[in-house]
N, C-alpha and C positions, 0 to 999 in steps of 0.2 A: 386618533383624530386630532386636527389644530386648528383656528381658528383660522380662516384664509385673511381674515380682515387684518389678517399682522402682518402679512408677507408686506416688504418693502418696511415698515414701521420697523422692524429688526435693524434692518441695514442702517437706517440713519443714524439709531442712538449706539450703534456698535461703531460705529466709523465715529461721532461725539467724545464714545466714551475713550480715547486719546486724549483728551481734552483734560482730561485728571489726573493731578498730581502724584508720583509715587513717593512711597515711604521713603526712599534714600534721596530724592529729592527735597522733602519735608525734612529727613534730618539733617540734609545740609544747609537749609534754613538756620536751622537752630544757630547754626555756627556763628553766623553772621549777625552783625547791630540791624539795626531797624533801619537806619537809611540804603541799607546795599538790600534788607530782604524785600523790601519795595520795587530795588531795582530790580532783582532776580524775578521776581512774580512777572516783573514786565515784561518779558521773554517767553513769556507762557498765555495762555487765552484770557489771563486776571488783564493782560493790556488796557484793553477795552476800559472795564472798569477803572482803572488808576486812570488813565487817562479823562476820563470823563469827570472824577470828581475829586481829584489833585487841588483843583481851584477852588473848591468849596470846602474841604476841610485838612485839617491835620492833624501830626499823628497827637496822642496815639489814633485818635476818631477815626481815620482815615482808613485806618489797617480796617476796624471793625467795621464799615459800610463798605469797603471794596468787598471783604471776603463774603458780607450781605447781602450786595448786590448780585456778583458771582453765582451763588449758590442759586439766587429767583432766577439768573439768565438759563442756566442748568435747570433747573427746573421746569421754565416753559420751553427748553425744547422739549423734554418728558413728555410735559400734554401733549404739545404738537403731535405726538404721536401716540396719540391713545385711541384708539378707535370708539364708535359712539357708544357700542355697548358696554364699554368699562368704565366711560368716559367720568360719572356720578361715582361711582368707586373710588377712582382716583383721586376728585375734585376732594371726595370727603376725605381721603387720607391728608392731602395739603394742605386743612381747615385746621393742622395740627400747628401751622405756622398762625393763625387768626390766634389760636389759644396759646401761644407764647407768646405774642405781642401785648396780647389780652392781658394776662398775669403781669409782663412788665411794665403797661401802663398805670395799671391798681396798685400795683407794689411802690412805680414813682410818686403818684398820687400821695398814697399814703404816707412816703419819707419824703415829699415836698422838692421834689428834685424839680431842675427847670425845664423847660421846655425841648430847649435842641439837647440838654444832656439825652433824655429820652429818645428823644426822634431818631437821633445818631446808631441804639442799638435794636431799631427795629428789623423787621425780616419785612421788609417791601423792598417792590420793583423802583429801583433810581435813577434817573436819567437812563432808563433801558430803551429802547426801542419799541413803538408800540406791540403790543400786544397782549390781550386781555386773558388770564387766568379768575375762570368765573367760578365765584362763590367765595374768590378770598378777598378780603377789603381795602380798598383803593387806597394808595398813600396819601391822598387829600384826608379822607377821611380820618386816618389814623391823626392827620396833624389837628384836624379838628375837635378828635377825644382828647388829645395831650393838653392842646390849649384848654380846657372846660376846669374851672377854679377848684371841683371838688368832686369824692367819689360819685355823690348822687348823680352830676351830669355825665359824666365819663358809663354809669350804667343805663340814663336813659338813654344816650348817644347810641349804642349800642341795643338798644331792645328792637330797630328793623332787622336784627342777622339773628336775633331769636335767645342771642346771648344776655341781652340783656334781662330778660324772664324772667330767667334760673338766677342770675346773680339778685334781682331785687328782694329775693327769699333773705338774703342773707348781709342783707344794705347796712338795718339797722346793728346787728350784732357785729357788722364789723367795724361800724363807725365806735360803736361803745367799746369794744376790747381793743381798737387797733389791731386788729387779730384777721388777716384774710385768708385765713387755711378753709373756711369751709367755701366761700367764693370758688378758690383753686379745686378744690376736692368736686366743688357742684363743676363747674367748667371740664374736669377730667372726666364725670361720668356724662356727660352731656358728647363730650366727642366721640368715647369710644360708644355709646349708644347710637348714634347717629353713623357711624364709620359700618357697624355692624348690620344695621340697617340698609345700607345702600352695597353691603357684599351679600346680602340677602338678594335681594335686585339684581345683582350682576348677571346676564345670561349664562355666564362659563361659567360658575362657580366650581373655585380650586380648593380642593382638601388641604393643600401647601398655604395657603393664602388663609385659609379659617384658621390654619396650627400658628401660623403667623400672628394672627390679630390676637387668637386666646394667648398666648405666650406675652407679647406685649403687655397684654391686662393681668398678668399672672405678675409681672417685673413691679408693674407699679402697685399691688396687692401687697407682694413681698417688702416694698422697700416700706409702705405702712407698717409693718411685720415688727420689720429690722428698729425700725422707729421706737417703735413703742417698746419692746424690748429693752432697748437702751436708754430708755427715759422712762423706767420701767412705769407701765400703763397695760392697758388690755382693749387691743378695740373693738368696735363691736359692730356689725353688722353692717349699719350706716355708714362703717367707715370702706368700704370694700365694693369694689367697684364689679360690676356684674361682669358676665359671661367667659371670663375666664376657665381654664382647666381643673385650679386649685379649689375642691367644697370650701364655702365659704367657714362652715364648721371648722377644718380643719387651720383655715387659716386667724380665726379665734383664737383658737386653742394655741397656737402656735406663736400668738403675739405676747402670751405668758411664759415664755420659756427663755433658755439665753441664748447665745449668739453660734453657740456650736449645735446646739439640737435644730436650731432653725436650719444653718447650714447641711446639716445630713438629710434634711426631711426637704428640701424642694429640691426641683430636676433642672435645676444648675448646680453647677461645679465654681464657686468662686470663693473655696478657702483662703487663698493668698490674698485676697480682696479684707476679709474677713479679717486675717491674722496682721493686713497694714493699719485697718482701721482702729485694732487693741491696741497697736502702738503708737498710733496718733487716729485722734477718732474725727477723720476727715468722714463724712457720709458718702461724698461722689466717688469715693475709690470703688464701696459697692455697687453703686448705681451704673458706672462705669463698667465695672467688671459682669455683672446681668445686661446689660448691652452689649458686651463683647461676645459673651455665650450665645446671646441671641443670632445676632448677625454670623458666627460661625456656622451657627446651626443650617442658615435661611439663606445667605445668601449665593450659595453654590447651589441649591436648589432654584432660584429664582434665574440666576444665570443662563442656565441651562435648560431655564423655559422660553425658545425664542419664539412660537406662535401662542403666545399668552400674556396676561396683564404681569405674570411675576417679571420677565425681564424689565419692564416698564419701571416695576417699582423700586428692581433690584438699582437701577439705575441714579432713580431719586433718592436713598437711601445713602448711594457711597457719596453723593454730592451734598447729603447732609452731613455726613462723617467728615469728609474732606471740608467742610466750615468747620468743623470742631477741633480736627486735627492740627489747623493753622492756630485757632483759637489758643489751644493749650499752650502749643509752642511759643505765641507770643505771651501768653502769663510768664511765660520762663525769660523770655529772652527782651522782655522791655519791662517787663514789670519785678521780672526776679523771683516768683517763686521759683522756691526749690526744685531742683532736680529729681530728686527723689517721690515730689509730689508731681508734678509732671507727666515724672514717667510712669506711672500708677495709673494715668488719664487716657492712656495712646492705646487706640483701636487696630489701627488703621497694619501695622506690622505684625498681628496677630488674626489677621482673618488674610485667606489666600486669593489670587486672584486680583 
């Protein structure tokens, strides 16, 4: 059985999904200086965007708010097609973009960075065309938190989206350490409780979609794990975000161990992740490389769900990747990191489809 409410919602985001860049595309990117890879995106749907905010910044800024923009326009076609009963599903997986604007506004804050440095790399809608994606926070808004002189305003500004709440727990202790890990930590279990909660509510509820979310919450348990490991510690409890696959027991026990036992005992495969980070102890190669397993795992399943919420999300997913994939490329190609570090980073040629 499928849910009839999809039929036509298929067709739109499959005829869209043209719209996304391939991987020998992106690596002929690389090729190029930064003034012709502007020009090449302009040939492609990023149009729209360069075009509209050409006049208001430069690079490097420019690359980073076109590819920002891009990815929200891609996204609300997403919603546009989500039918009502996924609809709160949905919205709560995109609240994943409020908590990274979230984190990079307290992290400017806290290093005193200016105001358009900030603005520049947020994930809001820019000069887009109206249309309201509800529940995520309006870009007035956000320039409102940025402007506010100090942590305190920046988390009352924030306590009507409920965020602000959780974060006043931990106000004081981060004003004294300079230290905003447990902020981030309260904010990651605040999303995935609430994400969990609204695929409880889903009418379909998909067994692909629940392996989905525990698997998610298993990547960021793990990279806790990996953490602490290597700055040798042991966490505990509080540190470990609920509903995941992984007993929290064993992920205990697991954050005293080293970097090869860890690797044998969860159900990813990213030794070569592992063995780049012994040679250079970059942490995103990991982080990276449990995002790559994931999306291998999920998204040929999600694909191939056309009367359900998984194509919807598979869909949001690659237009997240595809931000990141440009992203990496231009660390390489305007800013100069390595090659070698780089290429450690690329999703996008290692899942099919």
């Amino acid at each position: 059985m499928y849910d009839s409410t999809y039929i036509g919602k298929y067709g739109q985001l499959k005829v869209l999904s043209s719209n996304f860049l391939s991987n020998d595309f992106i690596e002929q990117l690389s090729l190029k200086d930064s003034g012709e890879i502007l020009n090449s995106l302009s040939a492609t749907s990023y149009k729209a965007e360069i075009d509209a905010l050409s006049g208001l910044y430069k690079l490097p800024d420019l690359f980073e708010v076109v590819i920002n923009a891009h990815t929200m326009r891609m996204i609300r076609y997403a919603l546009s097609a989500v039918p009502p009963s996924a609809k709160d599903f949905i919205v709560a997986y995109l609240s994943k973009f409020d908590i990274e604007n979230i984190k990079l506004i307290l992290s400017s804050k806290m290093l005193g960075y200016d105001v358009e440095h900030t603005e520049n790399f947020l994930m809001v809608q820019r000069n887009i065309p109206a249309g309201v994606i509800s529940g995520i926070i309006k870009n007035e808004e956000y320039k409102d938190m940025i402007s506010q002189k100090d942590l305190d305003s920046v988390v009352k500004s924030l306590a009507r989206y409920g965020y602000g709440v959780i974060l006043l727990k931990y106000l004081e202790d981060a004003k004294k350490n300079s230290n905003l890990s447990n902020m981030i930590f309260a904010l990651d279990v605040y999303y995935y409780d609430k994400l969990f909660e609204a695929y409880r509510f889903h009418d379909a509820q998909e067994g692909n979609i629940r392996g989905f979310l525990q698997d998610m919450i298993d990547i960021k348990n793990i990279m806790s794990v990996i953490k602490a490991a290597a700055f040798s510690y042991k966490i505990g409890k509080e540190e470990i975000i609920p509903n995941g696959k992984i007993p929290e027991s064993v992920l205990i026990d697991l954050s005293a161990k080293d970097l090869n036992t860890i690797t044998e005992q969860i159900p990813f495969k990213i030794n070569y992740a592992i063995d780049a980070y012994k040679k250079e102890p970059y942490i995103s190669y990991i982080d990276v490389a449990l995002k790559r397993e994931l999306y291998k795992k999920y998204l040929g399943i999600f694909r191939r769900s056309s009367f359900s919420v998984g194509f919807i999300l598979e869909f949001i997913i690659k237009s997240e990747i595809e931000r990141d994939e440009l992203r990496n490329m231009w660390l390489n190609t305007y800013y100069g990191v390595r090659k070698e570090i780089t290429e450690g980073m690329k999703i996008l040629k290692h899942i099919s489809g």
